[in-house]
N, C-alpha and C positions, 0 to 999 in steps of 0.2 A: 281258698286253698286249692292247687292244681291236681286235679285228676288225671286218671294217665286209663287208659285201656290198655289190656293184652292179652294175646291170644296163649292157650295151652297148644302148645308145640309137641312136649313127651310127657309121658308116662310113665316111669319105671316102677315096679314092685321091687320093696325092700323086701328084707327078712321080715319078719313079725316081730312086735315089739310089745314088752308088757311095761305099763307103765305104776308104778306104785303098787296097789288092791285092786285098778281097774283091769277088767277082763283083756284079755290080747285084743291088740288091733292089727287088722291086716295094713298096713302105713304103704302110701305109694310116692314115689319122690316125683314131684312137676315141675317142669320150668317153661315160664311162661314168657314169650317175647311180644317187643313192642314192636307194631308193625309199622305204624304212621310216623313218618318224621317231621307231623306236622305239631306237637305235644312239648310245646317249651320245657324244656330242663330232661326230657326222658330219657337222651342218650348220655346225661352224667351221671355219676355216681349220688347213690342219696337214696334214704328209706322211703319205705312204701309203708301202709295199713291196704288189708282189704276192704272196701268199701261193700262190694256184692261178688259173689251170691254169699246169702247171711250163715249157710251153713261153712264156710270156709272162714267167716268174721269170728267166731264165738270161739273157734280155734288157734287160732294166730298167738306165734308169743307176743309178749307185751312189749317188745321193742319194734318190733312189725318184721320187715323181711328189708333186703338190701335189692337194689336195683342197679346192674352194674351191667355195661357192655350193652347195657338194653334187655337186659334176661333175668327174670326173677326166680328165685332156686326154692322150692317152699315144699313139705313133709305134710302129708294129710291121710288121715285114716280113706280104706275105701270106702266104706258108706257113705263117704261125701261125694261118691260119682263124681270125679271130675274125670273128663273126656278129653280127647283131640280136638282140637277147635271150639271149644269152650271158651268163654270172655271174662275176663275176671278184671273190675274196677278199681283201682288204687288208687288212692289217694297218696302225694308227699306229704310227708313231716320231715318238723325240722330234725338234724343228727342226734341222736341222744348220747349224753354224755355218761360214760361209763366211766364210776367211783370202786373203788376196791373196800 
């Protein structure tokens, strides 16, 4: 299965979001770009999983995130410290099909 690297580019703070009974989370929006064009398939369209770091894994929805333009768009609490320049490992999967 092809792995893809990418670097965290921004940062943005959402508002605060409470999910269910669990307590607020402070949520940061990232978008992480591919920088090497040397990564067969990473400048088409097509899902990602995070592979590392494991505190951004146990988070992720279960469809994974979408990889488009080269830019991964993903919502994570701040306690997961993710930074500028930070690397974050994906893996492709194949398209999941969505059933109503």
């Amino acid at each position: 299965m092809e792995e893809v690297i990418a670097l965290v580019t921004s940062v943005d703070p959402l508002a605060p979001y409470k999910v269910s009974a669990d307590p607020i989370l402070e949520l940061v929006n990232v978008t992480a770009t591919i920088e090497d064009d040397s990564e067969g398939g990473a400048g088409s369209t097509c899902w990602v999983e995070v592979v590392e770091p494991y505190r951004l894994v146990k988070h992720q929805p279960d469809a994974g995130y979408m990889l488009d333009n080269r830019k991964v768009q993903m919502t994570c609490s701040k306690s997961d410290e993710v930074r500028l320049g930070d690397q974050i490992k994906f893996r492709i999967v194949p398209q999941q099909v969505q059933t109503l």
